[in-house]
Every structure is written in C-alpha cells, then in structure tokens.
One Martini backbone bead per residue (centre of mass of N, CA, C, O) as a GRO file, in nm:
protein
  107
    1UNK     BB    1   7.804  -1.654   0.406
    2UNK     BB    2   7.804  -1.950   0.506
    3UNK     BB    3   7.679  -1.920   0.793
    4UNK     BB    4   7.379  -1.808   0.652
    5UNK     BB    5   7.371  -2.081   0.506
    6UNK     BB    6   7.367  -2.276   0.734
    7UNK     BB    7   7.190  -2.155   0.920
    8UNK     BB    8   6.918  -2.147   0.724
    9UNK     BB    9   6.923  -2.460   0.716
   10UNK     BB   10   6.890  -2.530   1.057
   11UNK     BB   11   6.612  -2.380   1.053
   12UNK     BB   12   6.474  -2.527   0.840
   13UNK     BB   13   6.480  -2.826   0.969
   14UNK     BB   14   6.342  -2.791   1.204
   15UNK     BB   15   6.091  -2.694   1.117
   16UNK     BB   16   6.062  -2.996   0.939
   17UNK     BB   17   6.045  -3.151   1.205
   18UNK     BB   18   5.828  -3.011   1.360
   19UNK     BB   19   5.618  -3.071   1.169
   20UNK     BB   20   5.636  -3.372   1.131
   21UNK     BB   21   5.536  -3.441   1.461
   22UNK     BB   22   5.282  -3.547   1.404
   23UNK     BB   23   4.979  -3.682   1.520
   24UNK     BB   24   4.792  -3.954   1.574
   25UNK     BB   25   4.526  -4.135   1.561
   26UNK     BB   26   4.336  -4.383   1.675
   27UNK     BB   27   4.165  -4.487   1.442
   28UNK     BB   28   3.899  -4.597   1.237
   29UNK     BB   29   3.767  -4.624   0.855
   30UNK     BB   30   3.657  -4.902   0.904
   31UNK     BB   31   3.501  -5.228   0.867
   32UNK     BB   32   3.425  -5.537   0.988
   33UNK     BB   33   3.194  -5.763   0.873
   34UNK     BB   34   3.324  -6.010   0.985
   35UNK     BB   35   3.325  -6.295   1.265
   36UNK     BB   36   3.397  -6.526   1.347
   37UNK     BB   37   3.385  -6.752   1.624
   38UNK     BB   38   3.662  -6.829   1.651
   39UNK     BB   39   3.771  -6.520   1.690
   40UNK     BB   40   3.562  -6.428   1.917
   41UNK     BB   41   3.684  -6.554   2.160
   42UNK     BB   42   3.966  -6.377   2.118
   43UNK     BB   43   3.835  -6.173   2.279
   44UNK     BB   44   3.863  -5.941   2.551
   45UNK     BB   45   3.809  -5.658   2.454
   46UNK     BB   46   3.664  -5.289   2.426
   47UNK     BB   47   3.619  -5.005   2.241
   48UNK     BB   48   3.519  -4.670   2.183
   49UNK     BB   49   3.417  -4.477   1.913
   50UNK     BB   50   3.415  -4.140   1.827
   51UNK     BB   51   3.292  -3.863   1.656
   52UNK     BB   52   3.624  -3.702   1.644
   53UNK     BB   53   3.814  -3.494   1.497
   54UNK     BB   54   3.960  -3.812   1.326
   55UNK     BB   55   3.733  -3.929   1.373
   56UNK     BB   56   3.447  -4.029   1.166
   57UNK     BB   57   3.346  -4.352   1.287
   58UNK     BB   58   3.176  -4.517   1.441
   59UNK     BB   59   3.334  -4.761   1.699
   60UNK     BB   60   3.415  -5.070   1.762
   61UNK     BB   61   3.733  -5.203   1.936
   62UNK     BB   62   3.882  -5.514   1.942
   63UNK     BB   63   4.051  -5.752   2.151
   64UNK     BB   64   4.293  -5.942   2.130
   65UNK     BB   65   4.494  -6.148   2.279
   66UNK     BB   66   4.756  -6.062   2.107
   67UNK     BB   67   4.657  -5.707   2.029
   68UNK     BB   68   4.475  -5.704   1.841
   69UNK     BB   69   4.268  -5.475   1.628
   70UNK     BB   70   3.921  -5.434   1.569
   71UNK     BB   71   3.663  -5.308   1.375
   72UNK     BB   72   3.306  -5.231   1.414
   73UNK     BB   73   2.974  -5.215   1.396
   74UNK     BB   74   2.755  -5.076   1.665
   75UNK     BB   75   2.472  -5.206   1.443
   76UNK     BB   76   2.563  -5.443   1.494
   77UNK     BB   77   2.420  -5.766   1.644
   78UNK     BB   78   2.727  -5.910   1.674
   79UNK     BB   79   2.850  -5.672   1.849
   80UNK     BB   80   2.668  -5.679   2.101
   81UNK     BB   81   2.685  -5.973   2.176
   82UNK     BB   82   3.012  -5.952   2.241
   83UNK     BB   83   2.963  -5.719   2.433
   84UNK     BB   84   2.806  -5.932   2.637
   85UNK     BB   85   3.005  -6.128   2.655
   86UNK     BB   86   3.272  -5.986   2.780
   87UNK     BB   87   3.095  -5.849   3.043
   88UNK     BB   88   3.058  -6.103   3.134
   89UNK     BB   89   3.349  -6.233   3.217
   90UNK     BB   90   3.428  -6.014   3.400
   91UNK     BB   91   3.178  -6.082   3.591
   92UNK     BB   92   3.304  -6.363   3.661
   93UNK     BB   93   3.603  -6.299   3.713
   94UNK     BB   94   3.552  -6.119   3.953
   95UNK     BB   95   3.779  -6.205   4.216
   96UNK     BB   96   3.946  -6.432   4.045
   97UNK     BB   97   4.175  -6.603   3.959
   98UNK     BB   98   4.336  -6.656   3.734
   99UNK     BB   99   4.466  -6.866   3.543
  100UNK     BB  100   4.726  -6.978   3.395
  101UNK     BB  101   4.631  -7.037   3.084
  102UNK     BB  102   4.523  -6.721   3.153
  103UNK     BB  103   4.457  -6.421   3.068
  104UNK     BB  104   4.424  -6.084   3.184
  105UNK     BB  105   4.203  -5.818   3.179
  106UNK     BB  106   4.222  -5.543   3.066
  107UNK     BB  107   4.137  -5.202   3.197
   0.00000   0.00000   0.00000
C-alpha cells in the first residue's frame, strides 16, 4: 500500500514538473513612448519583434550599452531615426579596430 502511495506522488510530481517547464517567449507587451536624447546615444544595437505567438504586438526593441533592452513603437518617427542613427554608426565603423573604452557591436 505504503509503495502505491510513494509511486503515485512521484509519478504525479514528475507530471508537475514537466508541465511547469514550459518556455516563455521574449516578448514586449507594451511600449516605451519617448526615449531622452541621452538615453538614446546608448542604444547599441536593435531587432524587430514580429506579431507571431505569444507576442502580440509588433515592436522594435533596443539594446543599450549595459544590455537593457527598451520596446518601442516601430510607427513612432524618432524610432525609425534611431534605427537609422544606429545603421549609419554600424556602416562607419566596419572595418575599424573599435577604441579601446569603446564597446563593439554585437551582431
């Protein structure tokens, strides 16, 4: 009896183990509406977020210096000019050695 009862909680935690292990997406569910001047020179780098999933709404999402990452409204006219800040800064500076107290741009 004693062993029935063991067997059936560890098949049952097992269950609950399992089920809880489910991934989550990287998603952004809502968005930053304004972004300072300076706050903006540290953005590195940035990737779109497509409506697909679990992620519902469409955002283009900024990664700063230190690896924060910011969502923002991809219909928004200073984030279209950020990402063309960010593109134009890329296509400078390939092919250059980065500075020393300058980080390199992840790709």
């Amino acid at each position: 009896m004693r062993f029935n009862t063991m067997f059936f909680l560890l098949i049952l935690s097992c269950l609950c183990l399992a089920l809880a292990q489910t991934t989550y997406e990287d998603c952004c569910f809502k968005y930053v509406k304004t972004m300072k001047q300076r706050t903006q020179k540290h953005a590195v780098e940035y990737r779109m977020q497509v409506v697909d999933g679990g992620c519902n709404i469409p955002a283009v999402i900024f990664t700063m210096k230190r690896g924060r990452e910011l969502c923002t409204d991809p219909k928004e006219t200073w984030v279209r000019k950020l990402m063309k800040n960010i593109d134009d800064k890329r296509a400078k500076n390939d092919g250059k050695k980065p500075r020393k107290h300058q980080r390199p741009y992840r790709s």
